[in-house]
C-alpha positions, 0 to 999 in steps of 0.5 A: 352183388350187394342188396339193395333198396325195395326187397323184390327187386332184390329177391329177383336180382339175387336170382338172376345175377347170382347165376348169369354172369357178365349179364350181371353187369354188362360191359368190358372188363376193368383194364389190366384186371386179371386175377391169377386166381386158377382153379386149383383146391387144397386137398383136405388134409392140407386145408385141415392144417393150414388156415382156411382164411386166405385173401388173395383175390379179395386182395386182387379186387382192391383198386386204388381209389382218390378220395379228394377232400370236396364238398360234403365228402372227406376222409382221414387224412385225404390231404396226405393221402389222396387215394384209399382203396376200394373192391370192384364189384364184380369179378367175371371168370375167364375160360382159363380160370382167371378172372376180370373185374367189373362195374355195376352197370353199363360202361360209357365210351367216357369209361364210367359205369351206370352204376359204379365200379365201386359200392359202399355195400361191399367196401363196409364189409370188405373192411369187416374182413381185413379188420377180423383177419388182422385182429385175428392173425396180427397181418400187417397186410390186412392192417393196411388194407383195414385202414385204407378200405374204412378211409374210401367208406368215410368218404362216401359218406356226406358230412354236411347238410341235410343229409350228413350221416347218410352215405352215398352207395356209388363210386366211379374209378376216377373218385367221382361219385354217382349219387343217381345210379341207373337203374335207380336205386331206392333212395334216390339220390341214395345218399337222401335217407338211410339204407342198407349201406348205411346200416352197414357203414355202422358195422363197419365203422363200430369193428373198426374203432374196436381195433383201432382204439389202442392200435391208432387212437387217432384213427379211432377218434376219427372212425368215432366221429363218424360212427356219430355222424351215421347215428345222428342220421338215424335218429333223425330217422327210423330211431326218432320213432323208436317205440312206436309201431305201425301195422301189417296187416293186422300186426304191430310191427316195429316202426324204428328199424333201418330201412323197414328191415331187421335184416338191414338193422341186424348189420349196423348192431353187429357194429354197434356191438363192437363199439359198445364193447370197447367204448361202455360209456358211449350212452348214445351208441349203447341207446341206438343198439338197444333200440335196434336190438329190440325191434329186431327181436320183435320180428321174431315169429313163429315156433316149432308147429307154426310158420317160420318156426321161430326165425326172425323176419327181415321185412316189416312190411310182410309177415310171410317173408323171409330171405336168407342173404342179410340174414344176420338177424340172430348172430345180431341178437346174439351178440347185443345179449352179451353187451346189454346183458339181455335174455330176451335177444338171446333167447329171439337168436336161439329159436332162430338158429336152434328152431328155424335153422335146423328146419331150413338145413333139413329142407335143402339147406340156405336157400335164398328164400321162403316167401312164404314156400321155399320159392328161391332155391338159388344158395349164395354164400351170403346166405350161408355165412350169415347162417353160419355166423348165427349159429356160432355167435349163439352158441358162444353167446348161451353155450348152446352146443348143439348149433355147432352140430349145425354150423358144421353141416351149414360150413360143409356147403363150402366144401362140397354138401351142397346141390352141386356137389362140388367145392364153392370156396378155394382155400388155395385161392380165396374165390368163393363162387357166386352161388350155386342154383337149384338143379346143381349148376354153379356160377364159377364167378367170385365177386366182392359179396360172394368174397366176403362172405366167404372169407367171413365164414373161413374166419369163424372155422379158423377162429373154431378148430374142432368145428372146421375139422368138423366142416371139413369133414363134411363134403356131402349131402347124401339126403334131406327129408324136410319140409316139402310144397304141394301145389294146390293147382296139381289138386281137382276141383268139385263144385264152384271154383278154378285153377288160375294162373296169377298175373304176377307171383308177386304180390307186392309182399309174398310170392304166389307159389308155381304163380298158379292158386285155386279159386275155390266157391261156397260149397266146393271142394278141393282134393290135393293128391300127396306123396306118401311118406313113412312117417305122420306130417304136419300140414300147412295150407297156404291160404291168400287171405282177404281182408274182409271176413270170407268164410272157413275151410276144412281141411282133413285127411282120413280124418278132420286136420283143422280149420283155416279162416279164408279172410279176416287178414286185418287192416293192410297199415304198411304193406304193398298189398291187401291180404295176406298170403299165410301158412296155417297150422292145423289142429291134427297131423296126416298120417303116415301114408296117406295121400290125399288132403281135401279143403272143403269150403264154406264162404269163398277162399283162394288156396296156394299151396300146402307145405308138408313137414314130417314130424321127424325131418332129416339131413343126412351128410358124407365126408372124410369124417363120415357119415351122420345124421341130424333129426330134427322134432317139429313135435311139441312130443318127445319122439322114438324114431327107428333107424336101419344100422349097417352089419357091423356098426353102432349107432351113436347119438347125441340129443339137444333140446328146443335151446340147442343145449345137450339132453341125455338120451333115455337109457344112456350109461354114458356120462356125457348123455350120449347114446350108443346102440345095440348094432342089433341091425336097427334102433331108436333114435331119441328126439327131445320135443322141438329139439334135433338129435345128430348120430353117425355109425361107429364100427363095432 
């Protein structure tokens, strides 16, 4: 299932569709599409030796496809070769383990889908799969299937006209192409304005003139004219205003990103990179990633005790929304900071991964979002793949070695730590199941997305012997204690004020937690009952706020935490709503068992939630490899946090730094700067400030 158009729709589709199945995309199954794909997984032992990466159903997936030369669309070659090949879609399990392919949409009695069989979404990133898989074993296979899948993506886009540049995102299995698909898709006609499958058009069209370049300069030259097609389209477009912001409420925001969006321009430099790396001196395309790459970098926000803590957001028109799938953001940054030679990206990609990730890991893992609460607790493997990737490419970019402490923890979701407990890639097989939901249950469908993504993240661990030992050493989360949501509608109101329960969670930039808030008057008073916790909690209440000045809010525990402003958003500029729904950070934490935090109202102020973060949060993880535990500082203060250890083990640790980098614990003797304990039945586990510490438990 790709991303697409408006963001809300696609928060609620990625929802849905990730765990319903057929009703994803009613209709019959494609003739004569049954996978063989079974059930069956590796044993670990057997994974640990052989590569992960195995194409077998992506393979399934391809169909042929005409790609006739007509108006406004052609491809290399379509004279000599009249057919490429492109993925379907969707791919529904058969009770016996098999699957069948599916469209997008609804299917007519003329056997053509609302929608399509086809995408440019998933046909950009499925050549992405078989162009790193064959430059990474030398497959002749995945050579072929590069080759073919990158000639039916050039063929959806329009050369000619107003719109050259800009790429078509549906494909019907005759060849026939569906510019209006039903529903509608924003743009509509989706060849009128850049977009997501624009964006990644360029990804795919940059790693594909990379590899090419020496293997087949002729296709190159081909892949380049039409990497400057898509270029040239931006820059009549969102890159035309490049330097120039617009506002959200209140805040300057990048006016030249694709699509409104870091997340979509994240794919296109991803590309761009790639590019720029092989041909250096390419001024256009290294300008175009450049401009991209700093207004990614500019939705940077947050840091260790503000909300998002330091990731990137994906959306210019919302200041409290952040999504996991798209999330290339900081493996983007990443990678332009080594082509352009920029400490300022890597440094956006480091407090992303090092700072907002480690937070993320210890409150659940990849969860499909927080906007601003962690509302969506759906984990799909395009959300973990794009975590993981991130990790990798910053740690390769500024040595940080500790995000692959990280990448290990985030590559074990495959293989089991997740909410389900059980295994969403099948290295036998190549399905990766299409999402997992937050009580457990998993959608055993494969589909392109899910496919790629996990076969991009299979790539990484191949590429990284001692980080996929390390993953697949990992097949269970025994704990997370980390970031938690109260609901301000579970407090009791004294004075003037209500409980109400909102039209639609939705405000057209942010979701109303539980879709309930408090409306509270001057002079009233809200009391919120909280779990205890063993350890001191920073407190972040979730305050919708107006645009006019409206008043302050005290809050306090057994003592004052600080004081939030209940209006004064600033002016709307670009967003789908006045207001703004936004975490405050407090003066002071709340105390280790306290249980009450109560907001006194001056003015008028509308309170949604508080989210509750302990000064030390927590994952703790089972496997082949054993336990562990990464402890992860939401304190600007280096922290000393006691620890239970078992009769007979140690405690071994390593530290890390607010960058990822390795610090020496205190009193270590080790040379590496590990610290081993004294197996005396507890100890101390060194946090550096903003940083997180990974132990396990060593015989003695």
């Amino acid at each position: 299932m790709s991303a697409r158009a408006a963001r809300i729709p696609c928060l609620v589709m990625t929802a849905s569709l990730a765990l319903v199945g057929v009703g994803m995309a009613p209709g019959a199954a494609a003739p004569g599409a049954i996978s063989p794909a079974g059930s069956t997984f590796l044993a670990p032992a057997a994974a640990a030796t052989a590569p992960l990466t195995n194409t077998a159903h992506l393979d399934w997936l391809l169909d042929e496809v005409p790609v006739p030369a007509i108006e406004g669309h052609s491809t290399y070659r379509s004279e000599e070769q009249p057919a490429a090949l492109a993925p379907w879609t969707y791919a529904d399990r058969n009770d016996d383990g098999t699957y069948r392919k599916i469209g997008g949409g609804n299917l007519d009695a003329e056997g053509d889908w609302s929608q399509g069989a086809y995408n440019a979404d998933d046909i950009s990133r499925t050549a992405v799969v078989y162009l790193r898989h064959w430059q990474q074993t030398g497959s002749a296979a995945s050579r072929e299937s590069a080759f073919q899948t990158l000639r039916s993506l050039a063929y959806l886009q329009t050369t000619d006209g107003p719109n050259a540049g800009n790429v078509v995102l549906w494909q019907q299995t005759d060849g026939d192409l569906n510019p209006s698909a039903e529903p509608i898709e924003l743009p509509d006609p989706s060849d009128s304005a850049e977009s997501y499958w624009v964006a990644r058009t360029v990804w795919a069209l940059g790693e594909g003139y990379a590899a090419f370049r020496d293997a087949d300069p002729e296709f190159a030259a081909f892949l380049q004219d039409r990497l400057h097609l898509s270029l040239d389209a931006l820059n009549r477009q969102s890159l035309g205003q490049y330097g120039q912001y617009e506002m959200a409420d209140g805040v300057p925001v990048p006016a030249w990103l694709i699509a409104d969006g870091a997340d979509s321009s994240a794919e296109a430099v991803l590309g761009l990179s790639a590019y720029v790396q092989a041909a250096p001196s390419d001024e256009a395309a290294r300008t175009a990633l450049t401009q991209l790459s700093e207004g990614i970098a500019e939705m940077s926000s947050g840091d260790t005790q503000a909300w998002p803590f330091g990731a990137i957001l994906p959306w210019t028109k919302s200041q409290t929304f952040w999504h996991a799938w798209g999330g290339m953001a900081p493996a983007a940054v990443a990678d332009a900071s080594v082509v352009l030679d920029r400490q300022d990206l890597a440094d956006a990609a480091v407090r992303d991964t090092a700072g907002f990730t480690a937070q993320l890991i210890a409150a659940g893992g990849p969860d499909n979002a927080w906007t601003p609460t962690p509302s969506e607790q759906v984990q799909i493997a395009y959300g973990v793949d794009s975590r993981l990737q991130s990790l990798v490419a910053t740690a390769e970019a500024t040595g940080a070695t500790g995000l692959y402490e990280l990448a290990a923890v985030m590559g074990g979701w495959y293989f089991g730590a997740n909410r389900s407990g059980e295994p969403t890639y099948n290295p036998a097989t190549g399905v990766t199941f299409d999402g997992v939901q937050a009580d457990g249950t998993v959608n055993l469908n494969s589909g392109a997305e899910s496919t790629i993504h996990g076969l991009l993240s299979m790539l990484v661990l191949d590429a990284n012997p001692e980080l996929k030992a390390d993953a697949l050493g990992i097949d269970e989360t025994v704990a997370t204690d980390g970031l938690t949501v109260v609901e301000a509608e579970s407090g009791s109101i004294t004075g003037d004020g209500a409980m109400v329960t909102a039209e639609s969670a939705w405000t057209g930039e942010a979701n109303i937690s539980g879709g309930a808030y408090a409306q509270l008057g001057n002079g009233s008073r809200l009391r919120i009952p909280v779990p205890a916790h063993q350890q001191d909690r920073n407190v972040y209440p979730v305050v919708n706020r107006t645009i006019e000045e409206a008043g302050t809010t005290t809050w306090s525990g057994k003592r004052k935490l600080g004081t939030t402003p209940n209006g004064g958003a600033g002016e709307e500029g670009i967003t789908d709503a006045p207001g703004l729904l936004q975490p405050f950070s407090l003066d002071r934490d709340l105390k280790r068992g306290e249980r009450t935090v109560t907001a006194s109202v001056r003015g008028a102020a509308s309170i949604d939630a508080l989210l509750l973060q302990p000064v030390i949060s927590s994952v703790t993880v089972d496997g082949p490899a054993g336990e562990s535990t990464i402890y992860v500082s939401a304190s600007g203060k280096k922290s000393l946090h006691k620890v239970d250890v078992p009769r007979g083990y140690r405690l071994e640790q390593q530290a890390f730094d607010a960058a990822g980098q390795p610090v020496k614990v205190p009193g270590s003797k080790d040379s590496s700067g590990k610290g081993k304990g004294n197996g005396q039945g507890h100890d101390t586990v060194y946090v550096a400030p903003g940083g997180f510490t990974e132990t396990s438990l060593v015989r003695r």
